[in-house]
C-alpha positions, -999 to +999 in steps of 0.1 A: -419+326-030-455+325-037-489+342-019-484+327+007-449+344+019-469+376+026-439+398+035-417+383+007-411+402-031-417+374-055-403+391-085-398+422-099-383+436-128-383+466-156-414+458-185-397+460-221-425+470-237-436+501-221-407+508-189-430+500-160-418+485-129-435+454-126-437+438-092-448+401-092-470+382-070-469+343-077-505+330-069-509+292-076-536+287-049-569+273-065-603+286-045-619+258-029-611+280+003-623+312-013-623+332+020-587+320+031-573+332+002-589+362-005-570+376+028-542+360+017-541+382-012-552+414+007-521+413+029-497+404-003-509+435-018-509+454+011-477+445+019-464+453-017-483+488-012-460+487+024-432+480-002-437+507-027-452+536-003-424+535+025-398+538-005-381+508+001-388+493-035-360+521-045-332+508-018-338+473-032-347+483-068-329+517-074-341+512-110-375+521-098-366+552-099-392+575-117-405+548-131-444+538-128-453+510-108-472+479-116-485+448-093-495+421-115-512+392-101-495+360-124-528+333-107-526+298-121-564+297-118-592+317-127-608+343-104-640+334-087-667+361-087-661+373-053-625+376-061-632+399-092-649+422-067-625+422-047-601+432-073-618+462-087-622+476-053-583+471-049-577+481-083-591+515-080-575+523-044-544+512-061-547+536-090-556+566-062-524+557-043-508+564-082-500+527-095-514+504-115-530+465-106-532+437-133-538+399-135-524+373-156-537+335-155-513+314-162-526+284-160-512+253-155 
């Protein structure tokens, strides 16, 4: 599962470090179609929001449960500019709604 299965979970699990639920999404996409995939990864994190808000991350991950929640974007390439921008705007509506939004690069 990557960015591109929109409605798909690519992983999730429990942090060890500090509890957090961590919810995954797998972007390998370079951005040499910067727009394409800039909506691509507005309706993965919309969908994960979908995923959290509607409570169905607790019927598929009941140890979610009072836990916070964390979507970390793992990116095998570095964000352009306008994807930066794009992410603090998501980053703060996703701290209102009450989680959290990181990235990782990864590389190759």
């Amino acid at each position: 599962m990557s960015i591109i299965d929109k409605d798909k979970i690519d992983s999730i699990g429990i942090n060890k470090e500090n509890g957090n639920v961590m919810i995954g999404i797998s972007d390998h996409l370079d951005w040499s179609n910067e727009y394409e995939h800039l909506i691509m990864l507005q309706d993965k994190i919309n969908s994960y929001l979908n995923f959290i808000e509607s409570g169905e991350i607790y019927e598929s991950y009941p140890k979610a449960k009072d836990k916070n929640i964390e979507i970390i974007i793992y990116t095998k390439y570095d964000f352009t500019e306008k994807a930066e921008e794009f992410l603090n705007v998501a980053y703060k509506s996703i701290v209102e709604a009450g989680f959290n939004l990181s990235c990782e690069v990864i590389g190759e």
